[in-house]
Biopython code that builds the backbone (N, CA, C, O; Angstrom):
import numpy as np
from Bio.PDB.StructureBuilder import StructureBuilder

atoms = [
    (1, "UNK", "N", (-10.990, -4.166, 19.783)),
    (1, "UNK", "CA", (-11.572, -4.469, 18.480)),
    (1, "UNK", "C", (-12.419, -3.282, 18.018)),
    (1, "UNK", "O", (-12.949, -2.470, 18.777)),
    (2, "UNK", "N", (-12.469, -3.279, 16.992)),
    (2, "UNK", "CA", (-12.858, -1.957, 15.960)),
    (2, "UNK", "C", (-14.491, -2.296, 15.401)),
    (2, "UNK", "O", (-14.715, -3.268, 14.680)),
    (3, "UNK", "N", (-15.608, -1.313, 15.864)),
    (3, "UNK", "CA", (-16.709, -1.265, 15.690)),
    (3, "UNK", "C", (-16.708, -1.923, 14.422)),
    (3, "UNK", "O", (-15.563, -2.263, 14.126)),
    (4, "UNK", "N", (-17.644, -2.261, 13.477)),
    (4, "UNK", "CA", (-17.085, -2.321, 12.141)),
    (4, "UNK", "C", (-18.858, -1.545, 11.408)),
    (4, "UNK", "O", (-19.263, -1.850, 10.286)),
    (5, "UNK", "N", (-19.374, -0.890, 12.045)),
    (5, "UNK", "CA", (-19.897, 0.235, 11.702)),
    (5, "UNK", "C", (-19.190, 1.683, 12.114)),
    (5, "UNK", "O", (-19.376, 2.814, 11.664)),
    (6, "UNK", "N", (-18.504, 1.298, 12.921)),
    (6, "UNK", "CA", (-17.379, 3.130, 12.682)),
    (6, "UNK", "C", (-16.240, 2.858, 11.546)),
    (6, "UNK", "O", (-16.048, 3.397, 10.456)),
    (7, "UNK", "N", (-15.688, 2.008, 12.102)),
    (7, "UNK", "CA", (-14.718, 1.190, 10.466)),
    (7, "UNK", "C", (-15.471, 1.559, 9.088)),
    (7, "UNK", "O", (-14.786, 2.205, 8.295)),
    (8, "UNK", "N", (-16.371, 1.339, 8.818)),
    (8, "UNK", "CA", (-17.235, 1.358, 7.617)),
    (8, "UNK", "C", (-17.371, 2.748, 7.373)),
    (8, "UNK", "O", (-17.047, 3.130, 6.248)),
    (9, "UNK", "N", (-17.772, 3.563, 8.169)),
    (9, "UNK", "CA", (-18.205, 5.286, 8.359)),
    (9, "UNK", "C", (-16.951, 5.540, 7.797)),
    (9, "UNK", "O", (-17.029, 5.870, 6.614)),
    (10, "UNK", "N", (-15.618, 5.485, 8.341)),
    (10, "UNK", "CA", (-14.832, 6.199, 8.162)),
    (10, "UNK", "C", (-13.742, 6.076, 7.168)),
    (10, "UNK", "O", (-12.892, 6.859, 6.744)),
    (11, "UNK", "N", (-14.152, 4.390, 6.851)),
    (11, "UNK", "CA", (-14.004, 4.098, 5.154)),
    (11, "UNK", "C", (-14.727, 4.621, 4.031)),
    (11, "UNK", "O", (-14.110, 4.828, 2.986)),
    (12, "UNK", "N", (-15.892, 4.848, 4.104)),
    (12, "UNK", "CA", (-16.705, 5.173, 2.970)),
    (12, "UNK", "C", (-16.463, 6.742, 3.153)),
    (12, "UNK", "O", (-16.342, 7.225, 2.027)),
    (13, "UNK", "N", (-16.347, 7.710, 4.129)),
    (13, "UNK", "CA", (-16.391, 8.870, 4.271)),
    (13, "UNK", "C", (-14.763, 9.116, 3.527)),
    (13, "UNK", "O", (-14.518, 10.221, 3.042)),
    (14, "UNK", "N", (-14.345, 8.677, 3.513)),
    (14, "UNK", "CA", (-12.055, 8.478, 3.121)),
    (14, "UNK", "C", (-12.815, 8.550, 1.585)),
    (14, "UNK", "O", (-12.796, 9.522, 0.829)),
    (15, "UNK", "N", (-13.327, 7.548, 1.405)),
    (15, "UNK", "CA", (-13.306, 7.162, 0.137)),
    (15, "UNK", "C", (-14.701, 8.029, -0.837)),
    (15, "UNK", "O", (-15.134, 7.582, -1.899)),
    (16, "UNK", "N", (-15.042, 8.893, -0.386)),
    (16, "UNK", "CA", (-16.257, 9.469, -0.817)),
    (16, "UNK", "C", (-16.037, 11.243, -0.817)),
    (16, "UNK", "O", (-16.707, 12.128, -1.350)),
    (17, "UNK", "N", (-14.457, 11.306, 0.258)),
    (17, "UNK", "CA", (-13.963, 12.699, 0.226)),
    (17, "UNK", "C", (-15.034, 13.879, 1.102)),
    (17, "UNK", "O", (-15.340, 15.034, 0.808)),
    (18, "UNK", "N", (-15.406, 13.037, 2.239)),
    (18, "UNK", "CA", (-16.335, 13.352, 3.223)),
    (18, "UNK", "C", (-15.631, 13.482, 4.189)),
    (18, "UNK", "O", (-15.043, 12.489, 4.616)),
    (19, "UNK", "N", (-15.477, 14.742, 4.823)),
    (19, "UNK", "CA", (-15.311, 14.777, 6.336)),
    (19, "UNK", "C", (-15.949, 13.817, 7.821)),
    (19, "UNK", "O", (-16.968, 14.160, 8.419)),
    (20, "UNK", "N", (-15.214, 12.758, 8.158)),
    (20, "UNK", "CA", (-15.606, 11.824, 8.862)),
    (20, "UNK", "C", (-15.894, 12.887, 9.738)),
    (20, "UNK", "O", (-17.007, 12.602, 10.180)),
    (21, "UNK", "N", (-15.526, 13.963, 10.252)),
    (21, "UNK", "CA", (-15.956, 14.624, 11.716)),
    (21, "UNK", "C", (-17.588, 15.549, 11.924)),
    (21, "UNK", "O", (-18.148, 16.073, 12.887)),
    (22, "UNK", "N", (-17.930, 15.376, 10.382)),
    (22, "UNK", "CA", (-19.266, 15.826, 9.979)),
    (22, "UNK", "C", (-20.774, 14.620, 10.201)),
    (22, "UNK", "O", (-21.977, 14.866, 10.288)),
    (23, "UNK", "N", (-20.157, 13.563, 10.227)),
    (23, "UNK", "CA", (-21.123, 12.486, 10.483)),
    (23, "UNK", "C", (-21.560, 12.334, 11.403)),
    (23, "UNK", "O", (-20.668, 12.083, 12.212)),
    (24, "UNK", "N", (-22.886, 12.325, 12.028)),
    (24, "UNK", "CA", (-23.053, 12.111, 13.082)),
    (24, "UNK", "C", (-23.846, 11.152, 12.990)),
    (24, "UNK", "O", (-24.990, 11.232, 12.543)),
    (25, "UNK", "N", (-23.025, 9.648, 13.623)),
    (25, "UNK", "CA", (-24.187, 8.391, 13.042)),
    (25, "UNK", "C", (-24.880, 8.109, 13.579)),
    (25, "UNK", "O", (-25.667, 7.456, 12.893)),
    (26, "UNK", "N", (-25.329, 8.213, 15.046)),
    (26, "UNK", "CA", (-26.938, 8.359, 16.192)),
    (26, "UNK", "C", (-27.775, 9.353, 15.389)),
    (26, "UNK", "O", (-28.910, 9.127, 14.967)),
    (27, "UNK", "N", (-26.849, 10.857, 15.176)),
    (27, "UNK", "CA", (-28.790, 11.376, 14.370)),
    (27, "UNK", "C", (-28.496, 10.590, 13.116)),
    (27, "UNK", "O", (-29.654, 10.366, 13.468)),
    (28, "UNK", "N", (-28.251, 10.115, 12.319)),
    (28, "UNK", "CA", (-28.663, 9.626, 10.821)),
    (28, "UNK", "C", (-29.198, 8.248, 11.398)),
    (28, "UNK", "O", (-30.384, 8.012, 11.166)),
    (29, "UNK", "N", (-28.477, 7.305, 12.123)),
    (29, "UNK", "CA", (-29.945, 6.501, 12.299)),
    (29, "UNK", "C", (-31.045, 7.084, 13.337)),
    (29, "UNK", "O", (-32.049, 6.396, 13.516)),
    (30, "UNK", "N", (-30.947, 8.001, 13.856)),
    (30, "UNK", "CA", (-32.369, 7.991, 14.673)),
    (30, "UNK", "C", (-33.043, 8.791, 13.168)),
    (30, "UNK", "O", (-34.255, 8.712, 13.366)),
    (31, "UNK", "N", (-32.879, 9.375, 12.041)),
    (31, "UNK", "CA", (-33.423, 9.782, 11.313)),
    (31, "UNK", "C", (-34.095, 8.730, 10.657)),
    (31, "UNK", "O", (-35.294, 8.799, 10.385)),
    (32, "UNK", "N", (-33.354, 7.720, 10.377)),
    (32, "UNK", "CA", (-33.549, 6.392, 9.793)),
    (32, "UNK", "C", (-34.596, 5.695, 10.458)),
    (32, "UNK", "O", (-35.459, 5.173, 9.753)),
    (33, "UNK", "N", (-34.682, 5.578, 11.943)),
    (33, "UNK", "CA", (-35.698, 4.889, 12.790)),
    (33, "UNK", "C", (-36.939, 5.586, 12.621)),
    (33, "UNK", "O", (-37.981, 4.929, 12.615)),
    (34, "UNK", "N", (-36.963, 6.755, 12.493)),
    (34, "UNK", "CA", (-38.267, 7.211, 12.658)),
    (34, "UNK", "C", (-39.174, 7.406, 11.362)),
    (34, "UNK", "O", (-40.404, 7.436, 11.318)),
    (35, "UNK", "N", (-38.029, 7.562, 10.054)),
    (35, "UNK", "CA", (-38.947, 6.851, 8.573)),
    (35, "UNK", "C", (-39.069, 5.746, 8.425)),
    (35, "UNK", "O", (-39.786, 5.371, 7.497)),
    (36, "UNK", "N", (-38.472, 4.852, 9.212)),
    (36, "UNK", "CA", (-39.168, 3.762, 9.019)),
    (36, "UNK", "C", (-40.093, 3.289, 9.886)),
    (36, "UNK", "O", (-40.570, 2.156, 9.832)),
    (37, "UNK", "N", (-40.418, 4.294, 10.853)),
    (37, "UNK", "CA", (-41.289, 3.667, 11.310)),
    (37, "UNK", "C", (-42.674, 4.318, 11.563)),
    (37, "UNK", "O", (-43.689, 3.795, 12.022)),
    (38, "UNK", "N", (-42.457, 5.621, 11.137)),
    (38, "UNK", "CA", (-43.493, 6.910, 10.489)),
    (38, "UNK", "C", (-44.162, 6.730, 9.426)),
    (38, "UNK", "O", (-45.281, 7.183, 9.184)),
    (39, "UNK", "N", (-43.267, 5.828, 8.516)),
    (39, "UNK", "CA", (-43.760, 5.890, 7.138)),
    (39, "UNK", "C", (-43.807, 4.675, 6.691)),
    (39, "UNK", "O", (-44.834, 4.094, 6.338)),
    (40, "UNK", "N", (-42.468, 4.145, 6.684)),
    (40, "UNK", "CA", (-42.577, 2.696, 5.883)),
    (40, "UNK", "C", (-40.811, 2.266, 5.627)),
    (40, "UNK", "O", (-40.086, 3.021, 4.978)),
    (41, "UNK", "N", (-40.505, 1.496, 5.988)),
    (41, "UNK", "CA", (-39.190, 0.520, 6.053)),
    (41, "UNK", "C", (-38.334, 1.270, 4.911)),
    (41, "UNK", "O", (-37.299, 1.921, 5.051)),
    (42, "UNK", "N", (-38.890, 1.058, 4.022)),
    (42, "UNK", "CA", (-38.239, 1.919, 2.641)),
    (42, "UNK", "C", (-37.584, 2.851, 2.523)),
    (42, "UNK", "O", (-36.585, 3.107, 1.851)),
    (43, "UNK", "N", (-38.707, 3.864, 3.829)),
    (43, "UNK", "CA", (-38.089, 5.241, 3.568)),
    (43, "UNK", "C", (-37.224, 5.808, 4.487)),
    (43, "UNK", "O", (-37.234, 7.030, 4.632)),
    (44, "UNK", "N", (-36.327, 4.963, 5.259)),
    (44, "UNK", "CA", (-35.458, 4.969, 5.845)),
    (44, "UNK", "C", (-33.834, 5.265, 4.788)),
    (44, "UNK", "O", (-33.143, 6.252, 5.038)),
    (45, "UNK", "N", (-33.513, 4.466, 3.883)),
    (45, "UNK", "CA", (-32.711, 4.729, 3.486)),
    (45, "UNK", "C", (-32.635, 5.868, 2.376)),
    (45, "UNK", "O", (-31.672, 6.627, 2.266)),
    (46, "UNK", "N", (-33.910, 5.899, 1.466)),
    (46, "UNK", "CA", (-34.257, 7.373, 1.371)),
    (46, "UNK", "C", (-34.506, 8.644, 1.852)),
    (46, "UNK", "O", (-34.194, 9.609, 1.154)),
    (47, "UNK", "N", (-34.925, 8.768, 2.737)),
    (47, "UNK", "CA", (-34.514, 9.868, 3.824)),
    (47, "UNK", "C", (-33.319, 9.863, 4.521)),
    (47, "UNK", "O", (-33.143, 10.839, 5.250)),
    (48, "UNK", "N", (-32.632, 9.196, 4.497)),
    (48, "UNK", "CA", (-31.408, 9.556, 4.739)),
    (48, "UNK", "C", (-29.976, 10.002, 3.668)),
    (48, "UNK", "O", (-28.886, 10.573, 3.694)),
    (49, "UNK", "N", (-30.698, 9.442, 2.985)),
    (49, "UNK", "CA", (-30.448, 9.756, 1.465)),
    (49, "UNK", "C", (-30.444, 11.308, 1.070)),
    (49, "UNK", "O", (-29.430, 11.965, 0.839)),
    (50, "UNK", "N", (-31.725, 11.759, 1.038)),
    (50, "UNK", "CA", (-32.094, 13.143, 0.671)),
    (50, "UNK", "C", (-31.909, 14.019, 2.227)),
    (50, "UNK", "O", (-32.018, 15.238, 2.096)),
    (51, "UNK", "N", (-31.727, 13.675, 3.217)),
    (51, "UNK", "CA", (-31.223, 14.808, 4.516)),
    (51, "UNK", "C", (-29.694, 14.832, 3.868)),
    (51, "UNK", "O", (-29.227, 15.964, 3.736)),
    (52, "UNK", "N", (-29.106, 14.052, 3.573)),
    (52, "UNK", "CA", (-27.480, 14.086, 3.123)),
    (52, "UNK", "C", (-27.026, 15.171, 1.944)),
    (52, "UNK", "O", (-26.088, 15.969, 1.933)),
    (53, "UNK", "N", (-28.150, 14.863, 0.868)),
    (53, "UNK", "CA", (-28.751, 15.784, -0.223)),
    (53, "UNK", "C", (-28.794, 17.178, -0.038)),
    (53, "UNK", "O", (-28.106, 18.122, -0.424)),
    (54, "UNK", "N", (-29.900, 17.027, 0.736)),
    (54, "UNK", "CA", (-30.191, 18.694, 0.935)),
    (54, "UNK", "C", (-29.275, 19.284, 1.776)),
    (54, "UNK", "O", (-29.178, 20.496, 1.585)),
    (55, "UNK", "N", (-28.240, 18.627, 3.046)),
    (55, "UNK", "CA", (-27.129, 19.186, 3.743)),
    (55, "UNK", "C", (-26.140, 19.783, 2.683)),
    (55, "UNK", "O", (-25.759, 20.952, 2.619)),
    (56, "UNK", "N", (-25.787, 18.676, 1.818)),
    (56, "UNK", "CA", (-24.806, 19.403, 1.020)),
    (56, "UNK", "C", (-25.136, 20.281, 0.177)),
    (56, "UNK", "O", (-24.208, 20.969, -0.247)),
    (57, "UNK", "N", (-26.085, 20.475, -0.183)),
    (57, "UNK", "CA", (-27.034, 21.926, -0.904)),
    (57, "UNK", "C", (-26.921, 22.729, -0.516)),
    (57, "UNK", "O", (-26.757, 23.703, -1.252)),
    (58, "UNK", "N", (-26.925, 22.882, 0.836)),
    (58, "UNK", "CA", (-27.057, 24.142, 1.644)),
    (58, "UNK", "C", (-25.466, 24.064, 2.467)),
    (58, "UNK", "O", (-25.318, 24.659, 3.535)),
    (59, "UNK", "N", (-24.767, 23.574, 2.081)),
    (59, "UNK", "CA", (-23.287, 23.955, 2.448)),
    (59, "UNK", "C", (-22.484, 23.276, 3.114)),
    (59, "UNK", "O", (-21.346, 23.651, 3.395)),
    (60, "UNK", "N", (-23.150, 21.850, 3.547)),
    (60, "UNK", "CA", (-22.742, 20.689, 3.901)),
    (60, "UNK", "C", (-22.167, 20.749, 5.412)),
    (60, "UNK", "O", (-21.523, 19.872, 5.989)),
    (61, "UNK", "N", (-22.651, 22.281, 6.004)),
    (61, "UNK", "CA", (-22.131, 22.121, 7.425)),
    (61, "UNK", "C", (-22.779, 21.460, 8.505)),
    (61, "UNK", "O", (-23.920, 21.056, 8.281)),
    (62, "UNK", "N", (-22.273, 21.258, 9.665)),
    (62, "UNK", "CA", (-23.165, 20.401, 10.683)),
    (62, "UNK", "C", (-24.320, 20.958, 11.277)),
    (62, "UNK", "O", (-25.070, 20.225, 11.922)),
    (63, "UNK", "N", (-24.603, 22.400, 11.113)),
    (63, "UNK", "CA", (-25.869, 22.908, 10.998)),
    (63, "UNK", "C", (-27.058, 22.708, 10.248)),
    (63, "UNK", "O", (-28.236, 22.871, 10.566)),
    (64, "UNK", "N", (-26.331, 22.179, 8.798)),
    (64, "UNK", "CA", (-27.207, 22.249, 7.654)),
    (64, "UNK", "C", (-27.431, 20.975, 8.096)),
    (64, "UNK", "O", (-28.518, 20.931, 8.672)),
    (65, "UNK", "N", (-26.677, 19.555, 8.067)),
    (65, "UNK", "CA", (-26.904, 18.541, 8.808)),
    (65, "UNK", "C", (-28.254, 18.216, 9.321)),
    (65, "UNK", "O", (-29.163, 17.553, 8.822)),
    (66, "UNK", "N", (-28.118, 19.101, 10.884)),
    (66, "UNK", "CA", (-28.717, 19.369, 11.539)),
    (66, "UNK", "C", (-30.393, 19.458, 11.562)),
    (66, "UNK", "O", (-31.234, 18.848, 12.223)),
    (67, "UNK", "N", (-30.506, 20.703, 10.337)),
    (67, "UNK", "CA", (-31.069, 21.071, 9.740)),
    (67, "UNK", "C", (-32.366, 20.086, 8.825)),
    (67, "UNK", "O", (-33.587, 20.150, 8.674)),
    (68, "UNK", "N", (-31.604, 19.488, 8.519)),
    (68, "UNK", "CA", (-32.011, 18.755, 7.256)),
    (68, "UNK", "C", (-32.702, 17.728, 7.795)),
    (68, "UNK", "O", (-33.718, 17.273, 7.269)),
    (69, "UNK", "N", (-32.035, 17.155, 9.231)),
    (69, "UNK", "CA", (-32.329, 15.691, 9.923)),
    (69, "UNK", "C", (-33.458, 16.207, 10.328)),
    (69, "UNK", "O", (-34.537, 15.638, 10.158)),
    (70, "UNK", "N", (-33.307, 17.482, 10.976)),
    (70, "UNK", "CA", (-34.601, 17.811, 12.075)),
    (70, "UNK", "C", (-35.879, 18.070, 11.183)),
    (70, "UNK", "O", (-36.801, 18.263, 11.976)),
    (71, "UNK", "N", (-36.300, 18.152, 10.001)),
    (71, "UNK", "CA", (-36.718, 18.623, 8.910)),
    (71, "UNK", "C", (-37.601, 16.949, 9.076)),
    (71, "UNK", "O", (-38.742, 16.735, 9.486)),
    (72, "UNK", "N", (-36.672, 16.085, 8.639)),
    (72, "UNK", "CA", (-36.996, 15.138, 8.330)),
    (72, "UNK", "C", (-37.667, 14.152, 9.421)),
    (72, "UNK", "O", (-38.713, 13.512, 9.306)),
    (73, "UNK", "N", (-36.873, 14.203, 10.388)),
    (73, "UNK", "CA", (-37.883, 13.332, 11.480)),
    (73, "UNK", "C", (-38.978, 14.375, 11.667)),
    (73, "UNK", "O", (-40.046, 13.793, 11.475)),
    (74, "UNK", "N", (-39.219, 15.849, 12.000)),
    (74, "UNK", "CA", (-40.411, 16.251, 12.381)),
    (74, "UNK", "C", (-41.065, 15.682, 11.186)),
    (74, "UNK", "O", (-41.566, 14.660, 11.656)),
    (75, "UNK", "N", (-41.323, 15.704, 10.132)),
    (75, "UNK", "CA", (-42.506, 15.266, 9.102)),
    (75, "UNK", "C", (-42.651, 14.000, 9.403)),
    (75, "UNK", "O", (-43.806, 13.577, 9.439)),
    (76, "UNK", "N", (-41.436, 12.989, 9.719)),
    (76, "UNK", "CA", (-41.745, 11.253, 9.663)),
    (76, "UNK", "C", (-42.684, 11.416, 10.839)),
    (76, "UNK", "O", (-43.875, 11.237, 10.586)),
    (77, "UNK", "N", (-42.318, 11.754, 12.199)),
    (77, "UNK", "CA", (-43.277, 11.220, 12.996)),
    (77, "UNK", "C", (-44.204, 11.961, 13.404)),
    (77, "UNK", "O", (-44.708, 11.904, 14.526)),
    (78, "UNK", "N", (-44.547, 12.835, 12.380)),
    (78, "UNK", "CA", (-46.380, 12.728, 12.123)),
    (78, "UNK", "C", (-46.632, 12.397, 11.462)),
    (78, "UNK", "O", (-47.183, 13.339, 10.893)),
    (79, "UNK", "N", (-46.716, 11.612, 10.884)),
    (79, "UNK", "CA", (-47.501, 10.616, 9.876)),
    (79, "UNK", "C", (-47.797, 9.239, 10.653)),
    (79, "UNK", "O", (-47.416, 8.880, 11.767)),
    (80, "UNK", "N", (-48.431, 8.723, 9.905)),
    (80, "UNK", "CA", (-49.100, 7.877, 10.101)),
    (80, "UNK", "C", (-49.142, 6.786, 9.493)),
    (80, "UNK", "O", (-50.128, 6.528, 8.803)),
    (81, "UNK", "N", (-47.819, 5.669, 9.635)),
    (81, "UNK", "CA", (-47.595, 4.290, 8.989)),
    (81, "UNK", "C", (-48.824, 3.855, 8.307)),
    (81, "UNK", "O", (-49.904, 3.653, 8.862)),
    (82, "UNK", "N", (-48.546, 3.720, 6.959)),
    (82, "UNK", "CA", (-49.451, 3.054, 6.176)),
    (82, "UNK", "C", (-48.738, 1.485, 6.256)),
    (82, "UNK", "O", (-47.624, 1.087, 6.597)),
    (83, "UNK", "N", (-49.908, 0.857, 5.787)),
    (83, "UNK", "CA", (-49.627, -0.682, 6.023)),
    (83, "UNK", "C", (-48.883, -1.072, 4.523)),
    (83, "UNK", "O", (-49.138, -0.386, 3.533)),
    (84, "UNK", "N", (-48.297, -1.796, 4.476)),
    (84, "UNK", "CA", (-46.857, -2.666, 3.605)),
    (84, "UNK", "C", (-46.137, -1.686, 2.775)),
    (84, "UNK", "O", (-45.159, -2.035, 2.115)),
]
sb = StructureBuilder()
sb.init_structure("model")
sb.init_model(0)
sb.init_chain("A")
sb.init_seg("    ")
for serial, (resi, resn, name, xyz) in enumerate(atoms, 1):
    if name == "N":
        sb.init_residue(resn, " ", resi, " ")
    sb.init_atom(name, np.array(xyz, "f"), 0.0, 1.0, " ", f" {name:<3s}", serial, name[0])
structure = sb.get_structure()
């Protein structure tokens, strides 16, 4: 039986004209875990949002990726969860 979060990845990536072999879905949610829990629930899907953003800005390779994620969790987890 078929994950149906890799199913989903590699549907939306088909259908969005994204290289499925560019995704790497452990760092985008560990990017995800740590704004939301650095910052605030919210900014989980926005930061993952704008690391996706700024990857393809800068050339959409798995460096820039890379790049962009590592960018983003170092700032989330120093901060300091504000309450709601």
């Amino acid at each position: 039986m078929t994950n149906p979060l890799t199913s989903w990845l590699a549907e939306l990536a088909a259908e969005l004209g994204v290289d499925s072999t560019l995704v790497d879905r452990d760092l985008l949610l560990d990017v995800a875990r740590d704004a939301a829990h650095g910052v605030a629930r919210p900014a989980a899907p926005l930061t993952t949002f704008l690391v996706g953003l700024a990857a393809g800005l800068n050339g959409g390779s798995v460096e820039a990726i890379e790049e962009a994620a590592s960018t983003a969790q170092r700032l989330a987890t120093a901060r300091t969860p504000q309450p709601g």
